[in-house]
N, C-alpha and C positions, 0 to 999 in steps of 0.2 A: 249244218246241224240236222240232226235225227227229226222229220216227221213228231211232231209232238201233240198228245189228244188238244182238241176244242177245249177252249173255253179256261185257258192260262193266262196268266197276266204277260204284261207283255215287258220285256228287257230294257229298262231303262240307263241311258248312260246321262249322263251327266261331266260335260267339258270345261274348260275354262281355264286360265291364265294362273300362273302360281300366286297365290295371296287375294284370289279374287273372294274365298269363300265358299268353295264347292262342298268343304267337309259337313260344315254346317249346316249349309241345304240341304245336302242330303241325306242325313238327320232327320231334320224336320219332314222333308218328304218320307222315310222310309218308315215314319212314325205315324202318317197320314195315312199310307199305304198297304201295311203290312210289308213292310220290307227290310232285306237286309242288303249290305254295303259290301260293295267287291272291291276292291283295287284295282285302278288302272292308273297308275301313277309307276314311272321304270326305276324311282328311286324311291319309292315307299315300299317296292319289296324285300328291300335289303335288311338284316339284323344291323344293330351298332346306331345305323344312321336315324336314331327316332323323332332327334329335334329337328336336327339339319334337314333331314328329308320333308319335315312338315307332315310327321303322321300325325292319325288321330289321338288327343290323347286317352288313359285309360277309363277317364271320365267318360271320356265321349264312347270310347266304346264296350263299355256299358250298357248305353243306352239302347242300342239294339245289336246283333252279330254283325261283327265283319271278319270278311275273310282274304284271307291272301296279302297281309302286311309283315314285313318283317318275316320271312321266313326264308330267305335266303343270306348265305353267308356272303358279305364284300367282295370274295378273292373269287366268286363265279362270275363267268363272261353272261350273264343272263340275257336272252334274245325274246324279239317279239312272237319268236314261236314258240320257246319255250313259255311262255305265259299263256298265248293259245292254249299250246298241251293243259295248263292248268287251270285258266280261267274255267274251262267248257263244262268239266264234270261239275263246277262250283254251281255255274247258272242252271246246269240241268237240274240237278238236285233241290235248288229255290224253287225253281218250277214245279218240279213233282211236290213239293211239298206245299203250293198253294202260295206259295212267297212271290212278292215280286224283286228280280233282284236289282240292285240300283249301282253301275259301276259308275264310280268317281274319280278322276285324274285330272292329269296335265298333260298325257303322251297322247297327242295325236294323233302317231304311229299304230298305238295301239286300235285304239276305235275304230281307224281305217283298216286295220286287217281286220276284224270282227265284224264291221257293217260292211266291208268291200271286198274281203279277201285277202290269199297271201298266195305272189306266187311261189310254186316247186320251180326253184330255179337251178341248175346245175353247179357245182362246185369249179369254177374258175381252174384253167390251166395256170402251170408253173408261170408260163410267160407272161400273164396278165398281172398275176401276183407277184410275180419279181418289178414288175413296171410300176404297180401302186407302191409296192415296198421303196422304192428305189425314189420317186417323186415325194414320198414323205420325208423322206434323208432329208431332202432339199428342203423343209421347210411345209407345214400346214395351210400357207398359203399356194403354194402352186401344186397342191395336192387338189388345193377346192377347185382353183384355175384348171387343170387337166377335167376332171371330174365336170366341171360347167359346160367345157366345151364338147366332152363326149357325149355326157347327157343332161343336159340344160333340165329336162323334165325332171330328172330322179335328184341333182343338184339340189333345185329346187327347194325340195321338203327336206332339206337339212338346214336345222336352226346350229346355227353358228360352227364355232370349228372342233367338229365330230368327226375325229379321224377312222375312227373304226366305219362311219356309213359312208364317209369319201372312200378310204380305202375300197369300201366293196363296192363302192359304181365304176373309179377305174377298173379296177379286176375283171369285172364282168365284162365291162366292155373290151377288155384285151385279151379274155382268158374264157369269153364262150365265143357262139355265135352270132349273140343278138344285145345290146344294152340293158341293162337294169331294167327301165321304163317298159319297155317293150315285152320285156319278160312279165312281169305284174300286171299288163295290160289281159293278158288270160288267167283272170282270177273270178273264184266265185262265194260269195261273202258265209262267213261260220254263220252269222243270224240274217236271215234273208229280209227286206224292204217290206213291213204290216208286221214283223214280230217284235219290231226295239221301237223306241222314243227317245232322239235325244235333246238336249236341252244343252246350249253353249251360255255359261255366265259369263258374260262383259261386261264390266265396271267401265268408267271413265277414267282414260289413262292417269289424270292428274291421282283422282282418289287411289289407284291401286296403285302406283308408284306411293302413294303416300302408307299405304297399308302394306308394302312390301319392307318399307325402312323401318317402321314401326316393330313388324314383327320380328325381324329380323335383331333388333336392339333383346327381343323376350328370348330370343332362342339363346342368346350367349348367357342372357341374366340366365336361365333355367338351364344350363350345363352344355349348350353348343360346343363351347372348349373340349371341356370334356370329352363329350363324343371326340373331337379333331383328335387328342392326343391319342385315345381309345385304335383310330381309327391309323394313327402313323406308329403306334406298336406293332401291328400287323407287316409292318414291311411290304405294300401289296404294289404289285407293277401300276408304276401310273396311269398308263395306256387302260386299267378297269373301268368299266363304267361306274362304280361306285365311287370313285376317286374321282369321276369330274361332276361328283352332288354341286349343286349350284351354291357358293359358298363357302364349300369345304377347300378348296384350292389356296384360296388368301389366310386363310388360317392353319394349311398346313407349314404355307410358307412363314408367316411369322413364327411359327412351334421351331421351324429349322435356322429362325434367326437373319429370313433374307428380307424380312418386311417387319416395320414398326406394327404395334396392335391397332393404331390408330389407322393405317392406312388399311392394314385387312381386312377392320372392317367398313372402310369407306369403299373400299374395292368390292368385298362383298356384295354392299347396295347396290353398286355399282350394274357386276354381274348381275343379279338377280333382275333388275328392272331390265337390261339388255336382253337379259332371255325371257321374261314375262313382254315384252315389247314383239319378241318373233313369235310369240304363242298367239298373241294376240292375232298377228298378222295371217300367221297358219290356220286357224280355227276359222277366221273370216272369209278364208281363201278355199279352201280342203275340203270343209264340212259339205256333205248334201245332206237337205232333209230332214235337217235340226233345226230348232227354234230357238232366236237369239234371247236371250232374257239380261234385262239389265235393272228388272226394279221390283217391285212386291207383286206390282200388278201381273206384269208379265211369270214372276212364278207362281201366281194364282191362279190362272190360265193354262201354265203348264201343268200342277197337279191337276186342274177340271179333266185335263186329254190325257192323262194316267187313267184315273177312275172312268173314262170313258171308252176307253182302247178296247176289245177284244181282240183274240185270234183266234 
């Protein structure tokens, strides 16, 4: 990031588990602070998906600006650099104008290319690509299996079975010089270490498995279906990231008649707590230099070190 005068508040992110409650706090924070709300969530930037993704609702934002929800169509392959590209001018612009800005998600991905970096990594030869292409034929498991063994590191940070980020660590590793891991290891962060504050929310597994079933019952009462049927008009290649919304899968499949409603949405909860379970495990893992918060106190303590931060 560009050199910025003295005396800006400073970028706050705000992490945390799906259904743990980040919208909310940070809200409240951005109302404490002067501040307004970024997206960092990879499926809250999509149009269509407003339940199922868990955006804000219009109520909520209302209550102060946010920026960067819903504005891209389903049928875009949306990447963490293309959010870079858009995030940056968002949070420059809060700055200049005296704001502070407060990103809020689920994607770990994201926060780590903004507080770490992202590497310029080369575009993988035909041969690396034809061997990832080739190992997914066979199956998403020996895709992850290939992808573990070439780089156990970049493995790693893929929560469950993400074929698009397996694909790319095979590729890389058969299709540059160096592995994934290796390549990212020369990187240099968009917001450099004394300009951001973040903040990881973590519930206790039992209550946010309990708050993910719950909400999860509000999103189909308030038009989740909806959205699903909305979303299989489009005809969109399943392989989209928008098509693996945590959710949206068991209910496209019941729309096509291959699962009871009862089951998709058991299978739903299902999913939803399996991937708020690796979120958890990620953020606990991943994060440097953030502060865990799990209760009132602890976010009381976090806004004191907002209002106290300079750069």
């Amino acid at each position: 990031m560009t050199k910025l005068p003295d005396n800006l508040k400073p970028v706050v992110c705000i992490a945390g588990p799906t259904a743990s409650g980040k919208s909310a706090w940070a809200i409240e924070l951005a109302q404490s602070v002067d501040g307004e709300i970024i997206n960092a969530d990879s499926m809250q930037v999509y149009e269509i998906l407003h339940i199922l993704s868990a955006r804000p609702s219009q109520k909520e934002i209302a209550t102060v600006p946010h920026h960067l929800f819903g504005f891209i169509h389903p049928s875009v392959r949306y990447s963490t650099g293309m959010w870079l590209r858009d995030v940056v001018p968002v949070i420059l612009d809060c700055l200049t104008r005296g704001k502070t800005p407060i990103l809020v998600g689920g994607t770990g991905l994201y926060f780590k290319a903004l507080t770490e970096g992202l590497a310029a990594i080369p575009s993988p030869n035909q041969t690396g690509i034809n061997k990832a292409n080739s190992l997914l034929a066979d199956g998403i498991q020996k895709l992850r299996n290939a992808a573990e063994l070439v780089d156990p590191v970049a493995a790693s940070r893929v929560l469950g079975d993400d074929p698009q980020r397996l694909t790319r660590i095979v590729s890389v590793a058969y299709g540059t010089d160096k592995i994934l891991s290796d390549w990212q290891r020369n990187t240099r962060p968009i917001i450099p270490q004394g300009y951001w504050l973040g903040g990881v929310l973590l519930r206790e597994r039992e209550e946010l498995y309990e708050r993910i079933n719950d909400r999860y019952v509000k999103m189909i009462e308030n038009g989740g279906l909806e959205e699903a049927k909305n979303i299989q008009k489009l005809a969109l290649d399943t392989d989209l990231p928008a098509m693996k919304a945590i959710g949206l899968p068991p209910l496209l499949r019941y729309l096509d008649g291959k699962l009871s409603y009862e089951n998709a949405i058991n299978e739903a909860k299902r999913d939803t707590r399996r991937f708020a379970k690796r979120q958890f495990t990620w953020f606990r893992g991943q994060t440097k230099h953030w502060y865990c918060v799990k209760n009132a106190t602890d976010e009381a303590v976090f806004r004191q070190k907002i209002s106290q931060m300079s750069i």
